[in-house]
Backbone as JSON, one array per atom type, in Angstrom:
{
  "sequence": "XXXXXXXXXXXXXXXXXXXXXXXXXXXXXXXXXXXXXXXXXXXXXXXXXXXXXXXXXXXXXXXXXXXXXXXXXXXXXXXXXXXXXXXXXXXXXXXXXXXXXXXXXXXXXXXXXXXXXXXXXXXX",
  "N": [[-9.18, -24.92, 14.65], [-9.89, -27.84, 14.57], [-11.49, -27.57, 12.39], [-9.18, -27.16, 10.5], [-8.02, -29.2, 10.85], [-10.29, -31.32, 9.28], [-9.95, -30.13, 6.76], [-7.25, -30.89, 5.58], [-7.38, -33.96, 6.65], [-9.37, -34.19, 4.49], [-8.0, -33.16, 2.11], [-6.19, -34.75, 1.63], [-6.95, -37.42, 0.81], [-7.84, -36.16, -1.55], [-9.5, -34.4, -2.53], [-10.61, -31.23, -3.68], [-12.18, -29.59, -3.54], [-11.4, -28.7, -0.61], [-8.61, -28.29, -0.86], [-9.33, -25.35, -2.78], [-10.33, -24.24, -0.09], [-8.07, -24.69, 1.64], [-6.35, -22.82, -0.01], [-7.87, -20.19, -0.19], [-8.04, -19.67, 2.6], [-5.22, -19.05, 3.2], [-3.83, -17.89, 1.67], [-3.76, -14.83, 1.36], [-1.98, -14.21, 3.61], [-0.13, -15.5, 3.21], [1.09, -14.46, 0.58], [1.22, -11.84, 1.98], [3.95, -12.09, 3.92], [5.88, -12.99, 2.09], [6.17, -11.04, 0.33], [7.28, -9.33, 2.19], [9.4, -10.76, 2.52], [10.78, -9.95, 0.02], [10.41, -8.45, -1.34], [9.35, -8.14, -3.97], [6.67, -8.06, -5.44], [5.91, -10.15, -7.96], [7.88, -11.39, -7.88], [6.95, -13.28, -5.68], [4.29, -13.73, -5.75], [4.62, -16.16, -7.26], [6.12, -17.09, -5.63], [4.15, -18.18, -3.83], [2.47, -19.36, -5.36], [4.2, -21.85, -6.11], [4.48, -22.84, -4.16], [1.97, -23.78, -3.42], [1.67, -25.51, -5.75], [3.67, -27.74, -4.94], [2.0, -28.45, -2.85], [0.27, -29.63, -3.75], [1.15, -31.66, -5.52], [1.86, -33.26, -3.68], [0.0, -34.03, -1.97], [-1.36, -36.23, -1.25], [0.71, -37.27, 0.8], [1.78, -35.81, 2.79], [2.65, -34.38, 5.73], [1.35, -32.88, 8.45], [2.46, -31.32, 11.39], [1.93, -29.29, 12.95], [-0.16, -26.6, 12.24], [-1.58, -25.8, 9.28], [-1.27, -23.24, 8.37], [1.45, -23.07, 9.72], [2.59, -24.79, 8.35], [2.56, -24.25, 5.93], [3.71, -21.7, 5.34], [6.64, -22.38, 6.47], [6.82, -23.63, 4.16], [7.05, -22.0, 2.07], [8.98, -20.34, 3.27], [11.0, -21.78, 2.76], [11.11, -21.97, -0.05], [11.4, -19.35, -0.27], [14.02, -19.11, -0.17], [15.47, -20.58, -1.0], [14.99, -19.27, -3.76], [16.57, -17.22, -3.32], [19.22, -18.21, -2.68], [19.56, -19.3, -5.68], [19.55, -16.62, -7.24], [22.24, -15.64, -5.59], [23.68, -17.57, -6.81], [23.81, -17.24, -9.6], [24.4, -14.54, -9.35], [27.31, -14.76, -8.52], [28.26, -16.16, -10.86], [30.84, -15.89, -13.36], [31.82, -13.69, -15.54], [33.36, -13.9, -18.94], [36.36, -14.01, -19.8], [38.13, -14.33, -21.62], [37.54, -14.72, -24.72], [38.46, -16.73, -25.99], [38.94, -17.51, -29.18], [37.02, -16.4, -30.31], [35.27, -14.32, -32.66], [34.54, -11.03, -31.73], [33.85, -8.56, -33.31], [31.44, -6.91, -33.92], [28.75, -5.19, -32.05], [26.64, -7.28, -31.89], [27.8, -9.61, -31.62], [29.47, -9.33, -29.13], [27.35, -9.44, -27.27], [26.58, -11.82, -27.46], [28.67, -13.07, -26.38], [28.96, -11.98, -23.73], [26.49, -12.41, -22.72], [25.59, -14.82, -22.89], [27.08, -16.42, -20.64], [26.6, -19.12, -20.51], [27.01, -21.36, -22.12], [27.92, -21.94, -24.81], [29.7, -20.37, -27.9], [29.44, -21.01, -31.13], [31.08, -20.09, -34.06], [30.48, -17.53, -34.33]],
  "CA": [[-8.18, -25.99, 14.61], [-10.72, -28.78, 14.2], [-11.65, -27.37, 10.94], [-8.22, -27.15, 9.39], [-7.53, -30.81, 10.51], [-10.67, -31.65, 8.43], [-9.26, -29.84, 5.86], [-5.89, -31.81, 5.85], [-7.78, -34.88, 5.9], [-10.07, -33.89, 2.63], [-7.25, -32.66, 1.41], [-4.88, -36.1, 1.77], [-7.91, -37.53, -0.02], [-8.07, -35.98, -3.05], [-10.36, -33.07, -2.25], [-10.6, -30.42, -4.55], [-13.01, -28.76, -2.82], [-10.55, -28.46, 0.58], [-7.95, -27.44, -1.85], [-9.48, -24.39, -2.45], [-10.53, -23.61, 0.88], [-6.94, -23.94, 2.02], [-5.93, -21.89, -0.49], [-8.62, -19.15, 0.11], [-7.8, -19.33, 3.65], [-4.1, -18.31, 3.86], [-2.79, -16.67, 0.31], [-2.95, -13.77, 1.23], [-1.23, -14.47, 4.8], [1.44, -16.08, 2.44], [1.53, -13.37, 0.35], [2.28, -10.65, 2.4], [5.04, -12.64, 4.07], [6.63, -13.2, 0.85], [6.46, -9.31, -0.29], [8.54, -8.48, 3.12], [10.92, -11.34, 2.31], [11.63, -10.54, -1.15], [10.27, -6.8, -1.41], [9.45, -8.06, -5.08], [5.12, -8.5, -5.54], [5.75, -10.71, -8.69], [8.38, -12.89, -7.37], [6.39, -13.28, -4.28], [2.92, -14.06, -6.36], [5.6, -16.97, -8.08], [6.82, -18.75, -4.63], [3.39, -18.64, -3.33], [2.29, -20.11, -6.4], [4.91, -22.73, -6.24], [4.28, -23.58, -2.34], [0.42, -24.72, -3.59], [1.64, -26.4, -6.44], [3.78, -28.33, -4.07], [1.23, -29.59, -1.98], [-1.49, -30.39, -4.76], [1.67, -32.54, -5.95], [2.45, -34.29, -2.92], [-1.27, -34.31, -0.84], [-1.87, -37.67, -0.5], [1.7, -37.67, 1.54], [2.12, -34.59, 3.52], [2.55, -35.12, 7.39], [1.08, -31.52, 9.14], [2.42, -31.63, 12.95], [1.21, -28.1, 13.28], [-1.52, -26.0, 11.96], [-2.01, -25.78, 8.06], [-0.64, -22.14, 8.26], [2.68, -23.27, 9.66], [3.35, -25.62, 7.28], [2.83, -23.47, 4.71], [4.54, -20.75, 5.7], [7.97, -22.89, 6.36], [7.09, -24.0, 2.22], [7.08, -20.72, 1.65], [10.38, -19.49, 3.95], [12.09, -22.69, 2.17], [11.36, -21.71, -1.42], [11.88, -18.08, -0.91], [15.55, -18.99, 0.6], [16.23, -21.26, -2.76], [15.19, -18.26, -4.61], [18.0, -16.29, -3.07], [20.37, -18.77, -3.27], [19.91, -18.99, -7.23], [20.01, -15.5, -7.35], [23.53, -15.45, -5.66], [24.65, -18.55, -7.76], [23.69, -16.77, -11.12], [25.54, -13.62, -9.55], [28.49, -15.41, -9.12], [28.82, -16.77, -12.15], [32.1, -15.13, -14.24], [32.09, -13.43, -16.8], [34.2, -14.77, -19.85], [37.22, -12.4, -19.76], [38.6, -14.62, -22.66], [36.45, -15.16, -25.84], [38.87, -18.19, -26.55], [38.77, -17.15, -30.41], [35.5, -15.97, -30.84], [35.11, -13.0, -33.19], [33.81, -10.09, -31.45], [33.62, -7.15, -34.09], [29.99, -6.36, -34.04], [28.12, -5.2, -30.6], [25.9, -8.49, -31.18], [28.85, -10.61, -31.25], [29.62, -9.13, -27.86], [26.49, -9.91, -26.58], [26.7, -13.55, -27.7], [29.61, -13.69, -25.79], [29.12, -11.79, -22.4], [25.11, -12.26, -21.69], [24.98, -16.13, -22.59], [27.89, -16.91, -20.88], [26.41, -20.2, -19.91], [26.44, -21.27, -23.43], [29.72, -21.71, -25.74], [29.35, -19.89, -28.97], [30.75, -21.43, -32.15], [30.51, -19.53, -35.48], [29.33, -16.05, -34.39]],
  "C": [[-8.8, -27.3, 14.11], [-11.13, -28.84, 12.78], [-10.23, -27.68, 10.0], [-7.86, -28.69, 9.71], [-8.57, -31.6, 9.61], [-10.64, -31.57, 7.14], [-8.3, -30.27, 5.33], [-6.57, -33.31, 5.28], [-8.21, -35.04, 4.72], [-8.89, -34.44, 1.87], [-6.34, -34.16, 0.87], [-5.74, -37.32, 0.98], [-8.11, -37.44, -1.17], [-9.14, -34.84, -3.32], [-10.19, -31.75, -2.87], [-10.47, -28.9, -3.81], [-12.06, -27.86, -0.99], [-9.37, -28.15, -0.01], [-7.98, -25.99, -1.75], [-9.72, -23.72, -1.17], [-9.41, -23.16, 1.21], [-6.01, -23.0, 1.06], [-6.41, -20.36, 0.04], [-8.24, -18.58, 1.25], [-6.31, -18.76, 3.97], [-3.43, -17.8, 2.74], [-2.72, -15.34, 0.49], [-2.37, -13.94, 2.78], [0.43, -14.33, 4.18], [1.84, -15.1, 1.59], [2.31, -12.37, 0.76], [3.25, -11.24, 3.02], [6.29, -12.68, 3.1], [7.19, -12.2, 0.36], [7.12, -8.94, 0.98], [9.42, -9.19, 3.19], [11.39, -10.64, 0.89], [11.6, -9.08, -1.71], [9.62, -6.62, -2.97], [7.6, -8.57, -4.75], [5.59, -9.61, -6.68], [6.28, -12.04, -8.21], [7.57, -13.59, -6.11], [4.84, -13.94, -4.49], [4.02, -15.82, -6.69], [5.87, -18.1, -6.36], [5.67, -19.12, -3.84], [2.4, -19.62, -3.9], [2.68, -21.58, -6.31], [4.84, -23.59, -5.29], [2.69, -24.19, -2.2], [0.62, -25.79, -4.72], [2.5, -27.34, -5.67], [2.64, -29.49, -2.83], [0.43, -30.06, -2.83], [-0.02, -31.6, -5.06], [1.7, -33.96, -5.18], [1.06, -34.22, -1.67], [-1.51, -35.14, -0.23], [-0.3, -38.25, 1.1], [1.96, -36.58, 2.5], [1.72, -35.57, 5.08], [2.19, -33.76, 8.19], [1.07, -32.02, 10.13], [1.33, -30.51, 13.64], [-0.38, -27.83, 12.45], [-0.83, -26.07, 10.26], [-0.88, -24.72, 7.43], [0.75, -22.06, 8.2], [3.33, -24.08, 8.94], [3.24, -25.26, 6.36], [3.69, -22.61, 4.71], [6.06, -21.15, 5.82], [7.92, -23.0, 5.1], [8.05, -22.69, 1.86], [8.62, -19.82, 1.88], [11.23, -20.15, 3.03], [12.3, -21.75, 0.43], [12.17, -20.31, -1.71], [13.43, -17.71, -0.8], [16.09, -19.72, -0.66], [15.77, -20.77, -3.73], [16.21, -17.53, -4.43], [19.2, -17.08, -3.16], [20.73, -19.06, -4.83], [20.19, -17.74, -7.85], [21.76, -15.77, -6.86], [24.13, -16.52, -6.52], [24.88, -17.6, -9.08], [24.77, -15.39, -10.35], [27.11, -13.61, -9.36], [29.43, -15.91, -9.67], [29.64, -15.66, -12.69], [31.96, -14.7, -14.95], [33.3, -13.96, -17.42], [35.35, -13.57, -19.73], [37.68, -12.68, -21.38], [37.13, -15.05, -23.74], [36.78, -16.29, -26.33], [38.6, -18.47, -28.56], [37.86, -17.04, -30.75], [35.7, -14.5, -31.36], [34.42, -12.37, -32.32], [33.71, -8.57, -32.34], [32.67, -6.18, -34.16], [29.34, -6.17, -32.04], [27.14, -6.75, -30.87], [26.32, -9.97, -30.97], [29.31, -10.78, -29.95], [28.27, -9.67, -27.25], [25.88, -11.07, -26.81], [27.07, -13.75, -26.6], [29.4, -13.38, -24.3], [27.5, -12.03, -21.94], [24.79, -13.43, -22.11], [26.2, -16.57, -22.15], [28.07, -18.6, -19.75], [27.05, -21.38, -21.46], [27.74, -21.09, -24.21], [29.34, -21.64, -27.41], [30.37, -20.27, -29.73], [30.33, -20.73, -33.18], [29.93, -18.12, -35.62], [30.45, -15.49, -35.37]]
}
């Protein structure tokens, strides 16, 4: 415990060196956590990724009540919960039923129209 609060300090510092340690020390913790939220290894390499680039961003400001671990680990619960919520947004999203006068004659006209349908196609 003593150690990881010297770690923290380093770290709030500008510490490179305590950086890596706390990395070393809980990625794979965070890892496997991640692979039984998400069941996916890649996405799961990606939010643990994202939950260190997070703190290197914001070091000098972080407030750890707890241990090191637990405040990573909430990063980690947070991000992997606003990965699933973009997932359901994107599966949400409508398909176009109408093409709104868009030629479709060709299959890659169709797939203008139904797999960008973020994206308003003029001229296909």
């Amino acid at each position: 415990m003593l150690e990881d609060k010297l770690l923290i300090w380093k770290l709030k510092r500008g510490s490179l060196d305590a950086l890596r340690q706390i990395y070393d020390k809980y990625k794979t913790d965070l890892l496997k956590v991640a692979i039984s939220l998400t069941g996916d290894v890649c996405r799961s390499e990606d939010a643990v990724q994202d939950v260190f680039l997070k703190l290197i961003e914001s070091h000098g400001q972080i407030s750890i009540r707890s241990s090191p671990r637990n405040y990573l680990m909430m990063r980690l619960v947070n991000r992997i919960r606003s990965l699933h919520r973009s997932d359901l947004c994107r599966a949400q999203t409508p398909v176009p039923i109408s093409t709104s006068g868009v030629s479709t004659d060709s299959p890659e006209q169709w797939a203008c129209v139904f797999l960008l349908p973020h994206r308003r196609v003029e001229g296909v």
